[in-house]
C-alpha positions as CSV (number, residue, x, y, z in Angstrom):
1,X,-15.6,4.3,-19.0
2,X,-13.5,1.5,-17.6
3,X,-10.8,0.1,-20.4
4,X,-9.0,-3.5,-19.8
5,X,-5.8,-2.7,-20.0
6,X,-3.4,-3.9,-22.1
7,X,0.0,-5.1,-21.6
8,X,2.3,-2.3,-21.3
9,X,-0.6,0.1,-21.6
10,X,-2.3,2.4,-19.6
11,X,-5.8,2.8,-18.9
12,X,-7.3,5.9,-17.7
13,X,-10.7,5.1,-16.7
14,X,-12.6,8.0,-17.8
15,X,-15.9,8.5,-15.8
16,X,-19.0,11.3,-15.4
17,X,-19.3,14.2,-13.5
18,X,-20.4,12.4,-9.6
19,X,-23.9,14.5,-8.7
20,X,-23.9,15.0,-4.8
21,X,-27.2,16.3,-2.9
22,X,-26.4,19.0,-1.3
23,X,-24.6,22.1,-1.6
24,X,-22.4,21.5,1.4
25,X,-20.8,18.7,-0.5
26,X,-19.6,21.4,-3.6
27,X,-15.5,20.9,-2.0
28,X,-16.3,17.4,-2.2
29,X,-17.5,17.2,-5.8
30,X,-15.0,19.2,-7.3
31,X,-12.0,16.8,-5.8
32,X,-13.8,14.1,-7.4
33,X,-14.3,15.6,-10.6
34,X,-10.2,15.7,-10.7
35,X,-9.8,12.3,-10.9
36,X,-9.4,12.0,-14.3
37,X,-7.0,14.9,-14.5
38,X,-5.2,12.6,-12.4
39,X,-4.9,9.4,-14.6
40,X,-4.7,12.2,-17.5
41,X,-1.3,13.5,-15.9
42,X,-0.2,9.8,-14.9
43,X,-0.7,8.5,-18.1
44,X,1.5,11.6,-19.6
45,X,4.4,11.0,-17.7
46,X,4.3,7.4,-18.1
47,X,4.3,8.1,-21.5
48,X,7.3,10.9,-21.2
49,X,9.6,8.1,-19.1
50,X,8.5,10.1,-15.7
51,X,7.7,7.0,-13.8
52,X,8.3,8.4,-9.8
53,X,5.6,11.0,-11.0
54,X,3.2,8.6,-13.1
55,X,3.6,6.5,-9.8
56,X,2.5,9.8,-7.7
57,X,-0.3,10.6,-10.2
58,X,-1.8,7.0,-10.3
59,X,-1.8,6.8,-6.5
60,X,-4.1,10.1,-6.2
61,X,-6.1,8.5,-8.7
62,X,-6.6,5.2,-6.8
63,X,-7.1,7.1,-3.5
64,X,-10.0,9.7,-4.8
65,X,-11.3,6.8,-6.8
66,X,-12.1,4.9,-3.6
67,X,-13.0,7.8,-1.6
68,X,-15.5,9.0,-4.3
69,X,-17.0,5.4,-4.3
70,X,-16.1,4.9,-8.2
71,X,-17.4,1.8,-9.6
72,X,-14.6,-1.2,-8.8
73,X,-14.1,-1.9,-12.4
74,X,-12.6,2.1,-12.3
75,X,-10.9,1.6,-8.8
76,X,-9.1,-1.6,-10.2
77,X,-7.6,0.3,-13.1
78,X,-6.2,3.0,-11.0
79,X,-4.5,0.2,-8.9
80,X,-3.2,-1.0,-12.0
81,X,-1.6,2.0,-13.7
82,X,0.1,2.5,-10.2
83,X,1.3,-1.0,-10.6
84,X,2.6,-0.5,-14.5
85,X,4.3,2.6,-13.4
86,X,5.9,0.9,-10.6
87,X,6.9,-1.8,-13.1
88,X,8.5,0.1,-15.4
89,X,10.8,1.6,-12.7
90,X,12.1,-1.6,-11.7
91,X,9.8,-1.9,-8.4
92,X,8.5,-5.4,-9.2
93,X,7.6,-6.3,-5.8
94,X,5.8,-2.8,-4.7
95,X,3.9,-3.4,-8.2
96,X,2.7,-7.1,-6.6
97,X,1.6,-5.5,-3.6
98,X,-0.6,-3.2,-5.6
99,X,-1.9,-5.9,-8.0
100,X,-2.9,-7.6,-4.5
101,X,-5.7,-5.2,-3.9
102,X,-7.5,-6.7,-7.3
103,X,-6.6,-10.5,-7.8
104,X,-9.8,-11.1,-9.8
105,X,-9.4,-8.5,-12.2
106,X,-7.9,-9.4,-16.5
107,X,-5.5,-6.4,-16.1
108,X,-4.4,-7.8,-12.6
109,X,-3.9,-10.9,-14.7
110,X,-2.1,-9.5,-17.9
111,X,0.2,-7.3,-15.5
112,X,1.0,-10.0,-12.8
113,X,1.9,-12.1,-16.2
114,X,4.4,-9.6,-16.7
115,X,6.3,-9.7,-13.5
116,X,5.6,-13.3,-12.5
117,X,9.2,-14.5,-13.9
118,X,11.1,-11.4,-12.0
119,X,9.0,-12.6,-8.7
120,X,10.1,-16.2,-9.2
121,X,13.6,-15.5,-9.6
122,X,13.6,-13.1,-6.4
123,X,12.4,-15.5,-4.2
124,X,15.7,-17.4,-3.1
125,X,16.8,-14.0,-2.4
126,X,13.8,-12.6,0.1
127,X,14.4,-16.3,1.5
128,X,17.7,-15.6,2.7
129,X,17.3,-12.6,4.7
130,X,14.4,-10.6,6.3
131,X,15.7,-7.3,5.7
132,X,13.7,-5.1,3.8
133,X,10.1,-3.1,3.5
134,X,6.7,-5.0,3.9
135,X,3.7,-3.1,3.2
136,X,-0.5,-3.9,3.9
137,X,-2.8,-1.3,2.6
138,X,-4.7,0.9,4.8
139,X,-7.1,2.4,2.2
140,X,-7.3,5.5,0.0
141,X,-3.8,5.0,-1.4
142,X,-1.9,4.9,1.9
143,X,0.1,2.0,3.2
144,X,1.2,0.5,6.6
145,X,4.6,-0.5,6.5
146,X,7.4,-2.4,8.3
147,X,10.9,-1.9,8.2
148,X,13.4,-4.2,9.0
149,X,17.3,-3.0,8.8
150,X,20.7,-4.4,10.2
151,X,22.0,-2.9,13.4
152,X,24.9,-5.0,14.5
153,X,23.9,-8.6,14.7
154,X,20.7,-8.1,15.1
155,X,17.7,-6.2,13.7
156,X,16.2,-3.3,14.0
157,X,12.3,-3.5,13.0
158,X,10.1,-0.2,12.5
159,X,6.2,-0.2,12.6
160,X,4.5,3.0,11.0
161,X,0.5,2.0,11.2
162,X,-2.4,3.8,9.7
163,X,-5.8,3.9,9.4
164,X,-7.7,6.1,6.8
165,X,-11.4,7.4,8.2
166,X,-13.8,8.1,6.3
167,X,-12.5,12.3,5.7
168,X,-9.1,10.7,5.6
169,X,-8.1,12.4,2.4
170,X,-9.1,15.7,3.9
171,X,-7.8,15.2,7.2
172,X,-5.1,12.3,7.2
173,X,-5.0,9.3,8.7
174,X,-4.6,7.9,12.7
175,X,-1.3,6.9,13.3
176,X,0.8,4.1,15.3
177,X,4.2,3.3,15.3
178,X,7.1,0.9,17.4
179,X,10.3,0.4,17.0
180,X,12.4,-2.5,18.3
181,X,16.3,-3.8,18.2
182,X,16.8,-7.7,18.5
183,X,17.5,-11.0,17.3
184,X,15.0,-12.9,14.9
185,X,15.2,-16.9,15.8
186,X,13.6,-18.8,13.1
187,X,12.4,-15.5,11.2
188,X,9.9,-14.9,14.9
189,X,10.0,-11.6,17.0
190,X,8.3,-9.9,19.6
191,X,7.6,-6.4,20.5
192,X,6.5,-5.8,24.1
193,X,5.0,-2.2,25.1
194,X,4.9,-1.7,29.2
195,X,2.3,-0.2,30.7
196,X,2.7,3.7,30.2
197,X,1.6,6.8,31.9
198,X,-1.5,6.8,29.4
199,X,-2.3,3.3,30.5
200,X,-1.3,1.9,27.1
201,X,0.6,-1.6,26.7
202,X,0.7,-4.3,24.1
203,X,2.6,-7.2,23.2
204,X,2.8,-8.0,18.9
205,X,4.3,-11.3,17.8
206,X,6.1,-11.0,14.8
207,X,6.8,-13.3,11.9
208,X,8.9,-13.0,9.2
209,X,8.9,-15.1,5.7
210,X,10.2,-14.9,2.4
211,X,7.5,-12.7,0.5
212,X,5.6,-11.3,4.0
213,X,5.9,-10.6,7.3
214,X,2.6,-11.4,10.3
215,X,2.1,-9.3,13.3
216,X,-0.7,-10.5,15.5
217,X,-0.9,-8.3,18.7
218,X,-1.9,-10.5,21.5
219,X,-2.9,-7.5,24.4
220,X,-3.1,-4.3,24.6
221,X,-3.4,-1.2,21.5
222,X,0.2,0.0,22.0
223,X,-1.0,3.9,22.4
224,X,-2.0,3.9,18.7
225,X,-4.7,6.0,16.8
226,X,-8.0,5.1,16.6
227,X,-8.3,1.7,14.7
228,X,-4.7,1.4,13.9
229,X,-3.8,-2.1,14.4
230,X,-0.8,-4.0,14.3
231,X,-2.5,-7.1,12.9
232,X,-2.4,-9.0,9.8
233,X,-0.2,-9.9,6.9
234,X,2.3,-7.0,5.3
235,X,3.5,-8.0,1.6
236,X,7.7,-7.8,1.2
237,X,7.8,-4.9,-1.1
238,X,12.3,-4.5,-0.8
239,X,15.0,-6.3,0.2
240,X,16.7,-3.3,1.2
């Protein structure tokens, strides 16, 4: 069953055996039967101090808890343990982004509690400089992510893009990336793709702010995999 979970806690969101029609699906029901084994092993190592592995052990449990279609009270608690772990390794921002994916759920609420102060006193910091990781989910415990490091006096921004299909956790995701070097004016940037022997071009408008970053791509689909998109609002998850 789902269990609110408690400040400093975790909850492991025990669940039933899923029942699946027909016997083609037998690979299918056995991953999903491991998803408690999962939260078990999380919770274990977040109890032993292990927090890179609770962290590892939380995601899976997040990811075949969506792909298995778990009710959302279960899916919110796996999003949750990842963000405890990620807490209590000193990853207050990654543990935000996660806590994004369930703003209307009491452990969202307890947690975010937590971390709230530590936010507030980050943000002159993330105002001051765009450098850093920014992350917007893609589904099934995977995340798009932009980069943004110092080269010279400019900047050198990386897009890795991903989409998770429906077999995603069986056979990965699609895939896009860019990278550009240049100047930011007033925290704006642009990423411009040529036409290119596949007949592929874009052009991505870029916006950076203290706590996210906005791409909006204007033409084109850049060459990506199939509904990879660089659109949308990435959450600052770094400053370096």
């Amino acid at each position: 069953m789902d269990r609110i979970l408690k400040a400093g806690a975790i909850a492991l969101g025990l669940h039933g055996a899923l029942s699946y029609a027909t016997p083609k699906d037998e690979q299918i029901k056995t991953d999903c039967a491991r998803i408690d084994d999962y939260a078990q092993a999380g919770n274990t190592a977040y109890q032993q101090g292990h927090m890179d592995r609770a962290v590892d052990e939380f995601t899976a449990q997040a990811a075949w808890s969506e792909f298995c279609r778990l009710p959302p009270g279960a899916i919110n608690t796996a999003y949750n343990n990842v963000a405890l772990a990620l807490i209590h390794s000193g990853e207050p921002l990654k543990a935000a982004a996660w806590l994004s994916l369930a703003p209307a759920d009491d452990k969202t609420r307890v947690n975010l509690a937590l971390i709230q102060p530590v936010l507030d006193r980050l943000r002159p910091a993330l105002a001051a400089t765009p450098m850093g990781n920014y992350w917007r989910y893609a589904g099934k415990g995977v995340w798009s992510t932009i980069a943004v490091q110092p080269e010279g006096n400019v900047w050198k921004i990386s897009f890795n893009g991903f989409y998770m299909p429906v077999m995603g956790m069986y056979y990965g995701p699609n895939m896009g990336e860019f990278s550009v070097v240049q100047s930011l004016e007033g925290g704006h940037g642009v990423y411009r793709q040529d036409e290119q022997a596949d007949g592929s071009s874009c052009q991505v408008n870029m916006t950076f702010k203290a706590d996210v970053a906005t791409l909006e791509t204007l033409s084109g689909d850049c060459g990506f995999g199939v509904n990879v998109r660089a659109n949308g609002d990435f959450k600052r998850v770094s400053l370096y």
